[in-house]
C-alpha positions as MATLAB code, in Angstrom:
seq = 'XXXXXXXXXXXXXXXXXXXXXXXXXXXXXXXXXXXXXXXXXXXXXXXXXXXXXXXXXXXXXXXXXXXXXXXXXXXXXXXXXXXXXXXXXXXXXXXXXXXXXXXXXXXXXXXXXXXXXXXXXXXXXXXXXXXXXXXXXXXXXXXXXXXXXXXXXXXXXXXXXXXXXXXXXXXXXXXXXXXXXXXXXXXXXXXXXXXXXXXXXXXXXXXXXXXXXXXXXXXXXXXXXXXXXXXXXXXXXXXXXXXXXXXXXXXXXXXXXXXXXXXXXXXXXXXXXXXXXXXXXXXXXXXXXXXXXXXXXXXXXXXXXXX';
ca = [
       0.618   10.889   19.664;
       0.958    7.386   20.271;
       3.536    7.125   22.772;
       3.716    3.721   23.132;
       4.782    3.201   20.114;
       8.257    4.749   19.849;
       7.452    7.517   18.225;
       5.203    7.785   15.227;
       4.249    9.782   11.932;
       2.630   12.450   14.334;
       6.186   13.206   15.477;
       6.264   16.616   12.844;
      10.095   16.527   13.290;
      11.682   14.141   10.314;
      14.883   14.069    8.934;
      15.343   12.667    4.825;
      18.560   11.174    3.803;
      19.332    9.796    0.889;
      21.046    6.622   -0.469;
      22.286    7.264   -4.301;
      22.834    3.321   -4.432;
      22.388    1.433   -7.384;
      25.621   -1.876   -6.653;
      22.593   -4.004   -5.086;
      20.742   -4.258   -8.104;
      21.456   -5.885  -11.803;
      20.109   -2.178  -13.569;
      21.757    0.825  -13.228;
      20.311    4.067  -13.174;
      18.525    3.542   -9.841;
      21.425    5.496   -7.789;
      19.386    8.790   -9.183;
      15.973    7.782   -7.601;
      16.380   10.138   -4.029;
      17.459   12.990   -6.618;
      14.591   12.119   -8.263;
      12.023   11.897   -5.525;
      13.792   15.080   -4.713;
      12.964   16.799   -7.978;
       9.758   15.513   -7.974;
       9.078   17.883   -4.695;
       9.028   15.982   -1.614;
      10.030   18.593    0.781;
       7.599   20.735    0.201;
       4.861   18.225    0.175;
       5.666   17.422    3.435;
       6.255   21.101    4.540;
       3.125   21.878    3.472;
       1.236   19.018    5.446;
       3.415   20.813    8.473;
       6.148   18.817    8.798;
       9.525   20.284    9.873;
      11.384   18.946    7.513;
      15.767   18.590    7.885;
      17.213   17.294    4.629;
      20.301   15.721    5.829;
      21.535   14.990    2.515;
      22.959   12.304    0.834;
      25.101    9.378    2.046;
      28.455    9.280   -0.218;
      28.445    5.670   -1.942;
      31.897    4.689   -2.860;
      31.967    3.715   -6.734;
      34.636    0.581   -7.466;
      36.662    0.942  -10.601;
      35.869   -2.842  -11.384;
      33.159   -5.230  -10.891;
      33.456   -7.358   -7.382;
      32.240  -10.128   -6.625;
      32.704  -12.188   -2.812;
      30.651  -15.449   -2.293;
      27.916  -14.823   -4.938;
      27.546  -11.311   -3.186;
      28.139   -8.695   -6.052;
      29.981   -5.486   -4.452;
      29.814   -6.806   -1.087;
      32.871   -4.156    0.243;
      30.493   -1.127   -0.550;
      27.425   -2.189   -0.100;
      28.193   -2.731    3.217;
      30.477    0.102    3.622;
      27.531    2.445    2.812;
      25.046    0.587    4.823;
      27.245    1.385    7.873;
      27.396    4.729    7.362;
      23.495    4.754    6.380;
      23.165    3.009    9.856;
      25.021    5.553   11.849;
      23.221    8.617   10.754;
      19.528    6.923   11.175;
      20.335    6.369   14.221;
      21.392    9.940   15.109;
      18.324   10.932   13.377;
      16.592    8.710   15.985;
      18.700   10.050   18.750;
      17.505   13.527   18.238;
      13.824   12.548   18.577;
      13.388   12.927   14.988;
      11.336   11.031   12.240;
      13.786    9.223    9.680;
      12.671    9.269    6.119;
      15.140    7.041    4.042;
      15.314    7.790   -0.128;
      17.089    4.959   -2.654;
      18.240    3.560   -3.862;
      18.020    0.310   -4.521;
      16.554   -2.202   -1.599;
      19.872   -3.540   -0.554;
      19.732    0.083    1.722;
      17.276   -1.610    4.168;
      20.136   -3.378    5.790;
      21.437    0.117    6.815;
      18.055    1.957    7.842;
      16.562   -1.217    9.720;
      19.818   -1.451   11.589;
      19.517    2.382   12.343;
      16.293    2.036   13.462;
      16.153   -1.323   15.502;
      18.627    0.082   17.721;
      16.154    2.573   19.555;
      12.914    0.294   19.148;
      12.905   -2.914   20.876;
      10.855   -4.678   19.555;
      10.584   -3.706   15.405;
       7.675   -4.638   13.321;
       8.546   -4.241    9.350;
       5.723   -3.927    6.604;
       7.916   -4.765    3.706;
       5.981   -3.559    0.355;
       7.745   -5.155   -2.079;
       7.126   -7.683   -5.557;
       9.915   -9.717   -4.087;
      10.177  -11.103   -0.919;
      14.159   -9.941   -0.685;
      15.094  -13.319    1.616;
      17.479  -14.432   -0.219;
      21.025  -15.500    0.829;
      24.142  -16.144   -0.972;
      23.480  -19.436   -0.880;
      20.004  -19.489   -2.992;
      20.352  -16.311   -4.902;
      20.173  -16.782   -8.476;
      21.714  -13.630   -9.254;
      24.257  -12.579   -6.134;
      22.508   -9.248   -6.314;
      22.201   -7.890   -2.666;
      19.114   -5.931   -3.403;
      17.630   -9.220   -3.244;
      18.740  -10.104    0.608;
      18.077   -7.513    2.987;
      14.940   -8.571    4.817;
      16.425  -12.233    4.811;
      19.762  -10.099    6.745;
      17.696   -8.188    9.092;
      16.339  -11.578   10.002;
      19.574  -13.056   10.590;
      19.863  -15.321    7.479;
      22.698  -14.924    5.127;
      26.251  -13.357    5.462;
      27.688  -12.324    8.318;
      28.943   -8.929    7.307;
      24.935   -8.225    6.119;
      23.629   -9.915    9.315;
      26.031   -7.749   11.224;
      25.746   -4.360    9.793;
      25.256   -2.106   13.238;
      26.884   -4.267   15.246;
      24.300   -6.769   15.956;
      22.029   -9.302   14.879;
      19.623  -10.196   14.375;
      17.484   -6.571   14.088;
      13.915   -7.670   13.539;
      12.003  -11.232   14.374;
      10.035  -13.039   11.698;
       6.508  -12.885   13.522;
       7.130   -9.027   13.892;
       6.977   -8.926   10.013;
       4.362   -8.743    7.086;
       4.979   -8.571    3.063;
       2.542   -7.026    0.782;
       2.267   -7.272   -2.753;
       4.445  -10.275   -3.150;
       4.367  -11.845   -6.810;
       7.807  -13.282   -7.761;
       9.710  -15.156   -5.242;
      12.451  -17.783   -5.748;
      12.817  -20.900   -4.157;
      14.935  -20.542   -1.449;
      12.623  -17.753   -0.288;
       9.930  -19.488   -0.686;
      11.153  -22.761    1.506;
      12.569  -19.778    3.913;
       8.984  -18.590    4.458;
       7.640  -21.876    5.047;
      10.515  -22.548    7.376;
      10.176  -19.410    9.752;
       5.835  -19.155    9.215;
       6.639  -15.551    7.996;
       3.298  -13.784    7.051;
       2.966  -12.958    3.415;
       0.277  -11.210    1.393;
       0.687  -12.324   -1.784;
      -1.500  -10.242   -5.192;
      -3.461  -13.641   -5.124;
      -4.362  -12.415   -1.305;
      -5.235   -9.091   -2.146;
      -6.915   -9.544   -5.094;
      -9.327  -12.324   -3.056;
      -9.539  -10.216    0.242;
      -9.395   -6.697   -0.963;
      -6.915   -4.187    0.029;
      -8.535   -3.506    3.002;
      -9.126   -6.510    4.193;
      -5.156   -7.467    3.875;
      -4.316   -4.038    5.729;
      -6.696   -4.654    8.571;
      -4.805   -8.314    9.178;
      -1.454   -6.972    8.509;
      -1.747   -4.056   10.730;
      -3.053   -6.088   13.797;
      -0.591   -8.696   12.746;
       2.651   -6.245   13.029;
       1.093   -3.909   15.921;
       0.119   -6.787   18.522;
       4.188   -7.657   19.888;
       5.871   -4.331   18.826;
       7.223   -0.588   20.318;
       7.028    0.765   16.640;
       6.437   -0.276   13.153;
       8.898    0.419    9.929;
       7.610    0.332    6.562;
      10.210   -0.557    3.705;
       8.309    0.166    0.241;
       9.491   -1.167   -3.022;
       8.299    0.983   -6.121;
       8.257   -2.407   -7.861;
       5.235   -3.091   -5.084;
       3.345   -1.307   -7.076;
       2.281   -2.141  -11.283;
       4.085   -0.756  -13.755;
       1.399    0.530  -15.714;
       1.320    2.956  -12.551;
       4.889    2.452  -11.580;
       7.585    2.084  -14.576;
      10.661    3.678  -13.335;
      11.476    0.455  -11.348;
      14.774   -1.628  -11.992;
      12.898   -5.067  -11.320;
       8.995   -5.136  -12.634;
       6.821   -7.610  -12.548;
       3.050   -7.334  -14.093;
       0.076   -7.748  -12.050;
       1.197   -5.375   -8.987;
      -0.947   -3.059   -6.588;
      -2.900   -0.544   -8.342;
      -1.967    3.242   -7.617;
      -5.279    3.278   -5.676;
      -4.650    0.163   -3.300;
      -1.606    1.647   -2.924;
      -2.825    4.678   -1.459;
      -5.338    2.814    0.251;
      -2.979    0.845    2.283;
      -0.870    3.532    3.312;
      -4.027    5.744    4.482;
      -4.700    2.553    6.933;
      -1.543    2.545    8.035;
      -1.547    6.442    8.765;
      -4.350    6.055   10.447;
      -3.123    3.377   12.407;
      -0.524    5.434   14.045;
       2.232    2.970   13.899;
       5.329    3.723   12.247;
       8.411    5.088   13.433;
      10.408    5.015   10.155;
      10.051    4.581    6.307;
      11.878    4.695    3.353;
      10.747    3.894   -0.290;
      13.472    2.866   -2.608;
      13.985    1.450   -6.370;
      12.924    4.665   -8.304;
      14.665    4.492  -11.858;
      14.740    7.465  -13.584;
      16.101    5.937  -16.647;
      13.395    3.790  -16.745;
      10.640    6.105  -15.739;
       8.254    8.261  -17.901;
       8.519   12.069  -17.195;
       9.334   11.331  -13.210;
       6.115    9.487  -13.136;
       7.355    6.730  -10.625;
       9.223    9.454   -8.324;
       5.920   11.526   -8.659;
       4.096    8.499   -7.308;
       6.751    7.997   -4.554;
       6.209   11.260   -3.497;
       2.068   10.926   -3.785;
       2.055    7.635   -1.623;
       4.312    9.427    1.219;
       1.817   12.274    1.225;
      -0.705    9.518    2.246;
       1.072    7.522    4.586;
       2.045   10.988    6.531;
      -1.313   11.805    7.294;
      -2.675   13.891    4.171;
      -6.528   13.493    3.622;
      -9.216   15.050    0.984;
     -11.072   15.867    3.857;
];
């Protein structure tokens, strides 16, 4: 075990919780994803590759009887309200030595799990697999959809009762961070990338580099300042000819074999101390395909080999 690290994937003991939240996002339907992923038989997956496994459940997500709206943030009161809580029982989970394994959701639950988890590792790196780059702010979203803000938050960009989730801010520095599969950003994001030098991997990267290639640069690149690495994986990362059950899709995405690919590197880099994979729409989906393929790409990332 990697001990330098803060704890990695070879830590056997991991928690799950899961995030039925779908007020982040424009689509509904995406609440369903960790029963879903659930379903779709990630405990014993992970049993069998000898995890101990402690399903903690899901965190209750207040539903409001109207649509809110505060300062282009839709829903801001419970999104925030159940990103606290999320916060509070990651950490716990990190507190008892354990491995936390976050389910959405929709992306906007980042704010809670990276606030969790920042809290116990000093210095976080993030590996944010994602179509979107999720840095927006009120203040350049097009939408007001929060789903679309969290990594900007965890930076310390945007409102401060998103910035502040935990108690703190900011949780994570921009040279500690990587995105992967990027493909549709917006402006702001993209001037807010510029702005901070963030490192981004965009499909014209990995479709020039290779896969591997991409992994080698942003593994070194996320390792080389860092006590322990968390990787926050968008569905919508991935195509979805491989990947429809998404709320937000966007054509031309990682193939279901880069995919696995990437997080094989990454297991065998021995670097995370957290995950969570999030945007699984079963309305949208095709026979529980996409949760299937959540499920599949965990397997990977946790250490599971053909030989």
């Amino acid at each position: 075990m990697n001990e330098g690290k803060g704890g990695t994937f070879m830590n056997k003991n991991m928690s799950i919780v899961g995030v039925p939240m779908d007020l982040g996002a424009d689509r509904r339907g995406v609440d369903m994803g960790p029963s879903a992923i659930r379903y779709a038989g990630v405990v014993a997956r992970l049993e069998k590759m000898g995890f101990n496994i402690e399903d903690r459940g899901d965190i209750f997500v207040t539903r409001p009887h109207h649509f809110t709206e505060t300062e282009n943030h839709k829903y801001l009161d419970e999104v925030v309200e159940a990103n606290e809580k999320l916060a509070n029982v990651v950490s716990d989970i990190m507190t008892a030595g354990r491995f936390p394994l976050v389910l959405g959701g929709d992306h906007s639950i980042a704010l809670g799990t990276i606030a969790g988890v920042a809290k116990h590792v000093k210095n976080l790196g993030v590996i944010w697999f994602d179509a979107h780059g999720d840095l927006n702010t009120g203040a350049t979203s097009p939408s007001g959809n929060i789903h679309g803000m969290p990594l900007a938050a965890s930076l310390g960009y945007g409102h401060e009762r998103l910035t502040n989730i935990g108690g703190y801010t900011p949780k994570v520095k921009a040279e500690n961070v990587v995105i992967i599969g990027a493909r549709d950003l917006d402006q702001g994001e993209r001037e807010l990338i510029k702005r901070i030098g963030m490192k981004v991997f965009t499909m014209h990267e990995i479709d020039k580099l290779g896969m591997a290639r991409v992994m080698d640069e942003a593994i070194a690149h996320v390792s080389k300042k860092t006590d322990g690495v968390h990787l926050s994986l968008d569905l919508d990362g991935l195509d979805p000819h491989d990947a429809p059950g998404v709320g937000t899709p966007v054509i031309g995405g990682i193939s279901y074999r880069e995919g696995h690919v990437s997080l094989e590197m990454l297991a065998d880099a021995d670097i995370l101390c957290s995950a969570e994979f999030v945007e699984v729409n079963p309305i949208l989906d095709r026979e529980n395909m996409t949760a299937r393929v959540a499920v599949a790409l965990m397997s990977s990332v946790f250490g599971d080999k053909l030989l």
